[in-house]
C-alpha positions as CSV (number, residue, x, y, z in Angstrom):
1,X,0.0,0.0,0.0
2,X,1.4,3.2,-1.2
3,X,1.3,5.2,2.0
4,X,2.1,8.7,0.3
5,X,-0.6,8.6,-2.8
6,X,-3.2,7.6,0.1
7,X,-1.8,10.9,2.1
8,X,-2.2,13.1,-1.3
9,X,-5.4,11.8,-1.6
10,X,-6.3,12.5,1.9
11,X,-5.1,15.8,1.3
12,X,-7.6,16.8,-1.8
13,X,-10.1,16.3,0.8
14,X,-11.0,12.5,0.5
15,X,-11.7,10.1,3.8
16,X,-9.1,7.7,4.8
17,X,-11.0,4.5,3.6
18,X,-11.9,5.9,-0.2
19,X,-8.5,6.8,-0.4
20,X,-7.5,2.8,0.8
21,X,-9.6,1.8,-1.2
22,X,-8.5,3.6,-4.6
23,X,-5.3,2.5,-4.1
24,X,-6.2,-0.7,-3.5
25,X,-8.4,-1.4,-6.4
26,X,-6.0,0.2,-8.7
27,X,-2.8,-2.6,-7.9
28,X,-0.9,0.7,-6.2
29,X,-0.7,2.4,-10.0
30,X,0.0,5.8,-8.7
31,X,-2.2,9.1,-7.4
32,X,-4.2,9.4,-10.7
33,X,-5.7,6.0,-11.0
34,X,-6.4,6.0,-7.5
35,X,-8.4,9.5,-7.7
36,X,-10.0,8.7,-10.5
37,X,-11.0,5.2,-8.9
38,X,-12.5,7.1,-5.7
39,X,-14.2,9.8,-8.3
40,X,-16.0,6.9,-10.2
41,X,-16.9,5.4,-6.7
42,X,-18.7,8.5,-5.1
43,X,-22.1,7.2,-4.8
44,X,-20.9,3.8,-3.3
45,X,-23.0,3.3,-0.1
46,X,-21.9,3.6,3.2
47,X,-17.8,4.2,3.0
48,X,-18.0,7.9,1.4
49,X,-21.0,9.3,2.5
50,X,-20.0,9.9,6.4
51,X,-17.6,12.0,5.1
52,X,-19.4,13.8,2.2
53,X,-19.7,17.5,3.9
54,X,-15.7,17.5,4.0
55,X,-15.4,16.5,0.5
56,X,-17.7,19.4,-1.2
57,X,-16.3,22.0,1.3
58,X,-12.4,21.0,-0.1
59,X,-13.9,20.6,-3.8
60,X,-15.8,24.1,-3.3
61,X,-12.4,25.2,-1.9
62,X,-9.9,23.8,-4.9
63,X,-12.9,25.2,-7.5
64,X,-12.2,28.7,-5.9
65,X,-8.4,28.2,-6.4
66,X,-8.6,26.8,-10.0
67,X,-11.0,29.8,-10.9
68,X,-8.6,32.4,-9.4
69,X,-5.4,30.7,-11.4
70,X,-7.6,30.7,-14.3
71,X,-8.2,34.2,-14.0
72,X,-4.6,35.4,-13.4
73,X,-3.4,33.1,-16.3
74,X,-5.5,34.7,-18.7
75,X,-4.8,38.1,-17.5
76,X,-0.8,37.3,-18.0
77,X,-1.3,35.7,-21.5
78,X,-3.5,39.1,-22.1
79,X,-0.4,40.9,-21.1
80,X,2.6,39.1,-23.3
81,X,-0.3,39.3,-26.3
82,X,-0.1,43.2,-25.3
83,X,3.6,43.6,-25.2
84,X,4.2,41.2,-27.9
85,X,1.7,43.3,-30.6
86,X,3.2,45.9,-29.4
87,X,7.2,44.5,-30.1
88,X,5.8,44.6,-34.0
89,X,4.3,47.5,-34.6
């Protein structure tokens, strides 16, 4: 059992036993498989859902984060278009 893809997954916001779990079902294959392993297991009954509050309030949380990088990404790239239309005028 890969102890540090369980942590990172622990981490984004996931309970302990998905997080197990993920890596266990996906033969230790690394953070991706086991995310996407606990992301197509969700609505599985019982193991999840005791923990569901914690996982929309990180997801809410990373959303924020994403949207802000998002933002500031698109305001630099607005900014080297800028300079660089400018370079060839």
């Amino acid at each position: 059992m890969d102890e540090a893809v369980v942590s990172q997954l622990m981490d984004m916001g996931f309970p302990r036993n998905a997080c197990l779990k993920g890596v266990h079902f996906t033969n230790n294959t690394g953070i991706e498989a086991a995310m996407n392993w606990v992301m197509e297991h969700m609505d599985d009954a019982g193991w999840f859902a005791h923990n569901s509050f914690l996982f929309i309030q990180q997801a809410v949380s990373v959303h924020v984060s994403v949207s802000q990088i998002s933002q500031i990404l698109y305001s630099i790239h607005l900014t080297i278009t800028n300079v660089l239309s400018d370079q060839n005028c």
